[in-house]
N, C-alpha and C positions, 0 to 999 in steps of 0.2 A: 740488644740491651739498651737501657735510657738511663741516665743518669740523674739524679736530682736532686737540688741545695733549697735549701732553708735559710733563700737571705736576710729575712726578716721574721718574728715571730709574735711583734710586741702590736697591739692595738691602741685607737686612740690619741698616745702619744709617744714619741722616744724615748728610751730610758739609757741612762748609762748602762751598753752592753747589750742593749738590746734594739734595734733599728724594727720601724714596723714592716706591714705583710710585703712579702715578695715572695715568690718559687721560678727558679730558675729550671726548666727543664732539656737536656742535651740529649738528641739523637741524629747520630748518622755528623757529628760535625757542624749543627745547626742548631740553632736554640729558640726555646719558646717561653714566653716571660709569662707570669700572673701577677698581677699588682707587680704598683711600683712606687711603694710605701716612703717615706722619707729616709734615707740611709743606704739604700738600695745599693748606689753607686759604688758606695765606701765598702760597702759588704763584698760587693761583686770582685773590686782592687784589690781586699783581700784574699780571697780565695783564686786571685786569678783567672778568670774566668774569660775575660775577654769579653768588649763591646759589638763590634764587628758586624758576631755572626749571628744578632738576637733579630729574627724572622718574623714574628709575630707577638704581639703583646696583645693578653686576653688580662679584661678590664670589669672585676666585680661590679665594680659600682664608685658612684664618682664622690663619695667622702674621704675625705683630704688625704687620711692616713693608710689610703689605697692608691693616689694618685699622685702625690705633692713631689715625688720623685720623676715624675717623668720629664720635668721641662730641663732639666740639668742632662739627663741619659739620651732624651732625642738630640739635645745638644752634643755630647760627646760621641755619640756613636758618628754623626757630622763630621765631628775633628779627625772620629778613625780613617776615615778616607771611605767611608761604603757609599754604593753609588746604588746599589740595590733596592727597591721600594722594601718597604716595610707594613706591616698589616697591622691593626691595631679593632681591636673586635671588644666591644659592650656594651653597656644597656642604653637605653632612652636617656640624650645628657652625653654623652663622650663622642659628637660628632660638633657639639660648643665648647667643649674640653680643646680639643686640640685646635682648634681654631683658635682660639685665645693662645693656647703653645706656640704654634704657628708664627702667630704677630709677636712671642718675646722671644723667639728664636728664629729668623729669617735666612733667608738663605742655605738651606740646606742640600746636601747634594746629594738629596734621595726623595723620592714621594714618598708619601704617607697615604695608604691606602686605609679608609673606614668603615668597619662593618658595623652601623650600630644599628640594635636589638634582633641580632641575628636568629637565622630559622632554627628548630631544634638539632638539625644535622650540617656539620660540615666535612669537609674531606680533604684533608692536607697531604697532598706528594711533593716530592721533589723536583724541582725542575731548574735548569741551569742558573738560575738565581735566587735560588737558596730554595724555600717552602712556598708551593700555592696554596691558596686554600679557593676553595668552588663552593657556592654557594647550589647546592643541590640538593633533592632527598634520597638519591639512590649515586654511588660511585662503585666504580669497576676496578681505578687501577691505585686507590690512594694508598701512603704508607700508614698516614692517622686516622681514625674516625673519631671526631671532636662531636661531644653529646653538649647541650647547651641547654639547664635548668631553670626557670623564674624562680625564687625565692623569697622568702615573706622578711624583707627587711625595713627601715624606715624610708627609703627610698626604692628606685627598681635597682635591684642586684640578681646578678647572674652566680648560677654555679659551673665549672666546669668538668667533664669529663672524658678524659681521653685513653684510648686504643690502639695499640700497636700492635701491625696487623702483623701476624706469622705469613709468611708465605708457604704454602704449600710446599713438599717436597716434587723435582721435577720425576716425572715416572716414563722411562725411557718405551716402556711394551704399552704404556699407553697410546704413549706418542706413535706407536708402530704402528697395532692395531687399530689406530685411525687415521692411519697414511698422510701423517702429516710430515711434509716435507722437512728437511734437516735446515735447510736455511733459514724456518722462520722456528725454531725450537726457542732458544733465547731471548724472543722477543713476544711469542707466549708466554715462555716463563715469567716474565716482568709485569704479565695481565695486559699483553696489548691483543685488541680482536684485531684481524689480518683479513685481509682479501688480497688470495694469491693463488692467481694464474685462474682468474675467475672461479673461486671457493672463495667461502668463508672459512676460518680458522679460529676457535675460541682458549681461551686458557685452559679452561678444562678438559681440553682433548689433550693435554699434555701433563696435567699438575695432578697431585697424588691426593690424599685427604687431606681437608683443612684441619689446621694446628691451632691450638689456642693462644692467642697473643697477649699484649698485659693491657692492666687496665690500671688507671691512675683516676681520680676524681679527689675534686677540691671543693669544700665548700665554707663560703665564710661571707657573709653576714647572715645571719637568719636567725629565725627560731627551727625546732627540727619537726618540720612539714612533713605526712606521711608521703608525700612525694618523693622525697629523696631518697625513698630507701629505695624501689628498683632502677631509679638514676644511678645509686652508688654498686648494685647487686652484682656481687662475687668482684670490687675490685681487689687488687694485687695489693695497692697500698690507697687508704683513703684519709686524704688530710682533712681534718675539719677545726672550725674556732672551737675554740673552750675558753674562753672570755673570763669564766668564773670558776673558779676549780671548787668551790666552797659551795656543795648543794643548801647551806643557808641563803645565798643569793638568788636564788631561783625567782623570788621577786621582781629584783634590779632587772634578769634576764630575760621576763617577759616583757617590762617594761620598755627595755633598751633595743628588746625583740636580738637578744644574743644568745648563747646556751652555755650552759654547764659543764662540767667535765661527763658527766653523770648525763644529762640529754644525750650530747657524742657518742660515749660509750653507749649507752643505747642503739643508735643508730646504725653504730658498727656492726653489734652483735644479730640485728635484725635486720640488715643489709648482707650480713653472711660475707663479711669483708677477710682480708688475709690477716691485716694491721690497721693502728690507727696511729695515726700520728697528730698530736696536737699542737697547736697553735691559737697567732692572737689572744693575747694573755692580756688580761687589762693592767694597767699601770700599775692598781695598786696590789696588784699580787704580785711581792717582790719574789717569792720564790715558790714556782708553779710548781714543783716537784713535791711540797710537801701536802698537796692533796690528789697525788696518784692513785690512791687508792680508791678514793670515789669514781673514777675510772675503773681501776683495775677490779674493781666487785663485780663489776658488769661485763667489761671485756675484756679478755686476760691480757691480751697481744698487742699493749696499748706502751705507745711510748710519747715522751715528753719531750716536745719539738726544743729549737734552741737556735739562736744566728749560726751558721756554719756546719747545721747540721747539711750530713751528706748519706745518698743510699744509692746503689747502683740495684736497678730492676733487671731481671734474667728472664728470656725465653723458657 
């Protein structure tokens, strides 16, 4: 299962009670950030969360109230004691982002690894220091599969979308019927290929059918680009901005190049999504719930993000 917080929800600017974009995402004890909107930090103290163990931070796009949070967080994660490098993945613009971070926070006791305008696939496992990611188009043993969208915003902004892979169950009469040795069974299991005692050995001479894993995707800034819908197709839960909840704004949001509740909703329902959950709210909608409904006409299964929101995703 994966866990995931709504540290931030608000766009633009702070508001009392409301801190902007952030998603914290927690698997297996490891964490994965998106945006790291101004408030971040205080969000995170709240809810406990711990600095530590955050592995990778994936980086929309580099306007303020996705990024202004980060020179405080590389800083404190410092103070936590991590000695562990850290990845940091986004568009064209976030490899002079942290350069500049860098010179106002010196000395840190961890590298900072940068991936900017990454390929459309990545592959995140586990490995004795927390999460890899491998810059590949094909992977064999990872736990995530990270999809990575261009989007039409005023500068380049990424969307993100990730996959947690089921493993297969192990099938012990498979294992038989292909005489594969007892010793290296656990280490199939885990999708290692083997060569033993002059054989090869693959996973699949051991693993039962593939299972379906979940799917999470995020997207914010844009307008809604027919692209995104099989970027986003059959996820589990898919966040997106809704900037304007008032389908009179449809204006502002071509102009500002942001969307509607009513675009989202859209895109849910023709994405073939589980859920929607909304976010990035502009400032001046002090209270985003009283236009649900231009959402929920469209797609029923729509909820109204919020700081501290929380949801646990299930196998």
């Amino acid at each position: 299962m994966i866990n995931i917080a709504l540290l931030g929800s608000g766009g633009s600017m702070p508001m009392p009670g409301r801190f902007l974009s952030s998603l914290l995402m927690s698997y297996k004890g490891r964490k994965i950030l998106v945006d790291c909107g101004e408030g971040t930090q205080v969000s995170m103290k709240n809810m406990n969360s711990g600095f530590k163990s955050i592995d990778i931070i994936c980086i929309t796009h580099v306007h303020g109230d996705h990024i202004f949070g980060l020179p405080g967080l590389i800083s404190t994660i410092g103070n936590s004691g991590r000695t562990e490098p850290i990845t940091i993945i986004g568009p064209e613009g976030i490899k002079d982002i942290m350069n500049s971070i860098v010179t106002l926070v010196p000395y840190l006791s961890y590298d900072i690894n940068v991936i900017e305008n990454p390929p459309p696939i990545l592959g995140i496992s586990f490995s004795t220091n927390g999460l890899k990611v491998e810059e590949a188009e094909e992977h064999s043993n990872e736990d995530i599969q990270m999809s990575i969208l261009e989007l039409d915003h005023s500068c380049p902004c990424l969307g993100y979308s990730f996959y947690i892979v089921r493993r297969p169950k192990f099938c012990v009469q498979k294992a038989i019927s292909n005489q594969v040795p007892k010793a290296i069974w656990s280490r199939l299991q885990n999708g290692e290929f083997i060569v033993y005692e002059n054989h090869m050995y693959e996973p699949d001479m051991v693993l039962g059918e593939k299972r379906k894993g979940i799917k999470l995707s995020y997207i914010t800034d844009t307008r809604p680009i027919n692209t995104i819908l099989d970027f986003i197709n059959e996820s589990d839960l898919f966040i997106c901005e809704g900037t304007y909840g008032d389908n009179e704004d449809i204006e502002k949001a071509i102009k500002n190049k942001h969307m509607t509740f009513a675009e989202a909703a859209g895109l849910a329902y023709r994405g073939k999504v589980e859920e929607l959950l909304l976010t990035h709210f502009s400032p001046s909608m002090d209270e985003p719930n009283l236009y649900t409904t231009n959402a929920l006409e469209i797609f029923q299964n729509t909820k109204i993000g919020y700081d501290g929101f929380t949801k646990e995703l299930c196998f």
